[in-house]
Residue, then its C-alpha position, 0 to 999 in steps of 0.5 A: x609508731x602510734x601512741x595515745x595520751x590522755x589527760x583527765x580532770x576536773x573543768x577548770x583544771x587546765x585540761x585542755x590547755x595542756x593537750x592543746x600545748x601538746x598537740x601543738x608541739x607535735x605538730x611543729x615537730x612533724x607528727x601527725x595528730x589527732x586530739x579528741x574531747x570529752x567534756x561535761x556541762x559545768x564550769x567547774x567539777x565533773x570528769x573531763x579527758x583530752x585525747x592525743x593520738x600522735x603516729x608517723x602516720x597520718x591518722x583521722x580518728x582516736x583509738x581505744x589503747x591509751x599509753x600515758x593517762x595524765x590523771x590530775x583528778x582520782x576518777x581518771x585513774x579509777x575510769x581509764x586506768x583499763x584503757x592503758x596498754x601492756x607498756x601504759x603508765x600513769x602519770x600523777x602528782x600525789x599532792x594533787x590527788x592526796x593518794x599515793x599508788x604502788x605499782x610498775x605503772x605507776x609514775x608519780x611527778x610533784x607537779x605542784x612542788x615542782x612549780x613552786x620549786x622554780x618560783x612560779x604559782x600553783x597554776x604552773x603545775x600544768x606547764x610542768x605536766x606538759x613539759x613531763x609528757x615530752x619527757x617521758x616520749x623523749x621529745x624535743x622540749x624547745x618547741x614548748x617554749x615558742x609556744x610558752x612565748x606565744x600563749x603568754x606574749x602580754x606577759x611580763x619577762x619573768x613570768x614567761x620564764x618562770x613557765x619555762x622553768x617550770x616546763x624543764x623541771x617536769x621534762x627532767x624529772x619524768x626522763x630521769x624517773x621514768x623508767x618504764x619509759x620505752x618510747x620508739x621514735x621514728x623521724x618526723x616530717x616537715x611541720x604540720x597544720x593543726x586545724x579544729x572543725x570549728x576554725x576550719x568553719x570560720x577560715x572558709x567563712x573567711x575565704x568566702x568574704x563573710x563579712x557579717x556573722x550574728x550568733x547566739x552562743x550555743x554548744x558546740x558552735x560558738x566556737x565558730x563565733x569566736x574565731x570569727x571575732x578574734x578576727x573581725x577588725x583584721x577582715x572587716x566583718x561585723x560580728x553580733x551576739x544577738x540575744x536568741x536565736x531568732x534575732x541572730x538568722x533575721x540579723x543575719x537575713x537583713x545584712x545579706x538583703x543589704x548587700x554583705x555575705x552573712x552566716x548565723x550558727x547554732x546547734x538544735x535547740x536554738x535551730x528550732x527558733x530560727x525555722x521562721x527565718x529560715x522560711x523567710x530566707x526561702x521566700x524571699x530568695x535571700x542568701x545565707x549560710x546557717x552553720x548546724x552543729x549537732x549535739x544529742x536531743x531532744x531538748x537540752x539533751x546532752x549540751x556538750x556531747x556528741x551525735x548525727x541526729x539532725x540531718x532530717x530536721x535541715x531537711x525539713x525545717x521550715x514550713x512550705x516547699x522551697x530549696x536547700x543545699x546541706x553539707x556535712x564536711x569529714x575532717x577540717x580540710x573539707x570543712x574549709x572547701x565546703x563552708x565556700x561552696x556554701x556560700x558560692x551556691x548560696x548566692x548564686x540560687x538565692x537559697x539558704x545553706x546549712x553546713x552541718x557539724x557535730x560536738x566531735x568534729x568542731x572540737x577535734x583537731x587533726x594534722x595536714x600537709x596544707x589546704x587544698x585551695x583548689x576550690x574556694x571560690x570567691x564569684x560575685x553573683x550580684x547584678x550590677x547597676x548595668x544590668x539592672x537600671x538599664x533594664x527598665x523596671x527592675x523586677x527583683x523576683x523575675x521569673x527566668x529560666x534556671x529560677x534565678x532572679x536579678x540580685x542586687x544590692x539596695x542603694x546602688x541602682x537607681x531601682x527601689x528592692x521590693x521583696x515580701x514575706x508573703x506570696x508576691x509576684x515578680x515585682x515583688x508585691x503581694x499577689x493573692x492569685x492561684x496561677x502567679x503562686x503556681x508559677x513562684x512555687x515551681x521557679x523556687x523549688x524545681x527550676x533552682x533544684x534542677x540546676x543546683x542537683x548538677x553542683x554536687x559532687x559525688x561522694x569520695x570512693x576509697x577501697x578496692x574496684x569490686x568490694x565485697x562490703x561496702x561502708x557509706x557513711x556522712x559527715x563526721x564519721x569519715x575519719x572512723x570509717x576510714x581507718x577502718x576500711x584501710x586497716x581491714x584489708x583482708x576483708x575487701x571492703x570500701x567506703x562510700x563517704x558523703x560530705x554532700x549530702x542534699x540533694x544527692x548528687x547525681x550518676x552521671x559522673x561517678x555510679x555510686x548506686x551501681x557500687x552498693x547494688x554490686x556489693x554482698x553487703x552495704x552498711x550505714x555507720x552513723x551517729x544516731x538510732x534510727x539511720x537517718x542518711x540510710x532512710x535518706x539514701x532510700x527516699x532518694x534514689x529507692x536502693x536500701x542499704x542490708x545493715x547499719x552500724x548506730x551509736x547513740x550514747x553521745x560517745x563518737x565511734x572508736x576505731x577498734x569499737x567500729x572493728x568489733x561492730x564489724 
């Protein structure tokens, strides 16, 4: 059992409540699911779709075939209508399209008369689609109405009914008519977590005790922001919508200076602004998490599409030389253990940390059993007041072994925290001579760097022991790339996938270079047109990979098209 639905429209017609509805009930009845987006930059107008693909299987990422095309607008019909498979049906309301088709795969549902058949307003139409596709799967309708009762909690009785109504009109009406319906079901499982890449973000954040986030709203990270602060009161965080992007990293810096674990998020346009901060961030060794979700560049771009095309712009934003860590999580699961780790290693070396993400990733939804709570660590790494006002003079940038200095948190000692923007010594005063410079450079960059390379954990390993082709990929195209290696097994291959991606972990606990030099071929699959992990890979450690696999049209990688590229 694997099937796909698509729902296409218009912005402002309800698309993704009615996909987000779906996958919902799905889930609950203990499908896997895997939802996917497609939107454009308007409000209201243009051509948007919302993909479902749900299995019996656990799935990670959307396929090509579309079964059901829930079409509420002429273009989703005339662009995807040769996506349907042999069985495809199209569902539509004739009224809405004002357009009526012949044809066997063909499946007209009076959305709005149906509606406004069971007293309920127009906007009710999409309640009956949704009940509809349950209809025509043959699924369970019961589910919807928890979440018809959800969704509308400060609604009043009868209007939570009228939607209920609405929801059984469409479910009968698509089981009675259509006939073409041929659906296997196989039993579900227990109910499923459905997670999106931005909420698994903010959840991390949580876990880490984020209590203060600063943002300017930008594509596609704003979801972040808003699921912090449907949540602000509940976990005590302050959340600030700065009015540019500057403001939202130096509120940010300032909140963590003051002593409270601080993130600010953005995508590439509004990052450029924040490399100043970012700078600021790295010389005065003050913690932060920057969450950098891509979208295709330069400039505006594509605002609501997606691409990997920022990876060596985190690695060198800023201007000097100081450390940085950067994750680029494959799915939500690890996008919740990571944004952790980021804020563990960011105040444990007193460096910033980017978590990178995508339009494709913060806006896809996929199915788990639960969360790995395995690491999320919560470690306080703030000297105290013993071990600072017993110390004599509290030197906030001491010079130390490992490169980290005494952390602590103004107010609390009897110490004054002197730190500056400009070079300074370990008391933090500006200093103007060559050898205390010499020796700050080496305790940011080289001490810290030393220490953190041994924090990185390998990349994950799937395939068989000695494969013949090997597919090393990062970030958000884990779940492609492993669908792939896993429904080719003809062709022994394996995939090597890195979430974290700078530094580059070491050999030490798994030889992951040993694995590509051994292999026949090596290929990159990435978002973007030049490579940029594989020029990455090759800076780092010297091995080269024999080919790449890029897409650049702001579209993510289909399953069948990665196949093809194969």
């Amino acid at each position: 059992m694997d099937y796909t639905i698509k729902i296409g429209g218009e912005a402002g017609q309800g698309i993704q409540t009615v996909g987000d509805a779906l996958a919902k009930v799905l889930s609950r009845l203990g499908y896997h699911v895997f939802t996917s987006q497609d939107y454009e930059s308007r409000i209201r107008g243009g051509h948007n779709f919302y993909q479902i693909r749900v299995s019996d299987r656990p799935i990670r990422a959307p396929r090509r075939p579309v079964d059901i095309l829930m079409a509420f607008d002429r273009a989703s019909v005339t662009l995807h209508q040769g996506e349907l498979t042999e069985q495809g049906i199209i569902v539509y309301d004739p009224l809405q399209l004002k357009e009526s088709f012949s044809g066997p795969q063909y499946l007209d549902v009076p959305f709005v008369k149906l509606a406004t058949d069971t007293g309920a307003k127009e906007i009710v139409a999409n309640t009956v689609a949704t009940g509809a596709i349950l209809g025509m799967l043959g699924f369970p309708i019961d589910p919807l109405f928890d979440i018809i009762a959800r969704l509308l909690k400060r609604k009043d009785d009868e209007t939570r009914e009228q939607n209920r109504r609405a929801a059984t009109a469409g479910y009968e009406y698509a089981a009675k008519n259509c006939g073409r319906c041929a659906f296997t079901l196989r039993p579900p499982g227990a109910p499923k977590m459905l997670m999106g890449g931005n909420d698994a973000i903010g959840l991390g954040a949580l876990a880490a005790d984020c209590r203060f986030y600063s943002a300017y709203p930008m594509t596609p990270s704003t979801g972040i922001m808003l699921f912090l602060s449907a949540r602000a009161k509940e976990y005590g965080i302050i959340v600030e919508q700065a009015e540019d992007e500057i403001a939202a990293i130096n509120m940010a810096l300032g909140a963590s200076f003051a002593g409270v674990r601080s993130m600010t998020g953005t995508s590439g346009g509004g990052f450029a602004l924040m490399t100043e901060g970012l700078s600021l961030a790295a010389m005065t060794e003050t913690p932060i998490v920057i969450a950098l979700a891509q979208r295709p560049g330069p400039a505006t771009g594509l605002p609501t599409k997606t691409e990997q095309a920022d990876l060596l712009f985190a690695l060198n934003a800023g201007h000097g030389e100081f450390p940085r860590v950067i994750f680029a999580p494959g799915d939500p699961g690890q996008a919740v253990s990571l944004t952790a780790k980021a804020f563990d290693l960011s105040q444990k070396y007193q460096i910033p940390v980017f978590v990178m993400t995508d339009q494709y990733l913060a806006d896809t939804q996929w199915t788990m059993d639960g969360l790995s709570l395995e690491y999320l660590p919560m470690r306080d790494w703030r000297a105290d007041a013993g071990q600072v006002d017993g110390a004599g003079e509290y030197r906030r940038h001491a010079f130390t072994s490992t490169g980290v200095s005494p952390l602590a948190v103004p107010g609390k000692t009897r110490h004054v925290v002197v730190t500056d923007s400009d070079e300074h010594g370990e008391a933090g005063h500006i200093i103007e001579d060559g050898e205390t410079r010499k020796q700050m450079v080496e305790k940011r960059l080289f001490l810290k760097m030393n220490n953190i390379r041994k924090e990185i954990s390998p990349p994950l390993f799937l395939g068989p022991a000695q494969p013949e082709t090997v597919l090393v990929s990062w970030g958000s195209t884990y779940g492609v790339v492993r669908e792939t290696v896993e429904g080719m097994p003809e062709k022994k291959m394996a995939m090597l996938h890195f979430s974290e991606v700078f530094p580059l972990p070491g050999i030490e606990a798994f030889d992951y270079l040993e694995v590509l030099r051994r292999a026949k071929r090596t290929i990159s699959v990435e978002m973007n047109a030049t490579g940029q992990f594989a020029r990455l890979l090759r800076d780092e450690t010297g091995y080269s990979v024999t080919d790449m696999i890029l897409r650049y049209d702001g579209r993510p990688f289909l399953v069948e098209e990665l196949m093809e590229g194969l």
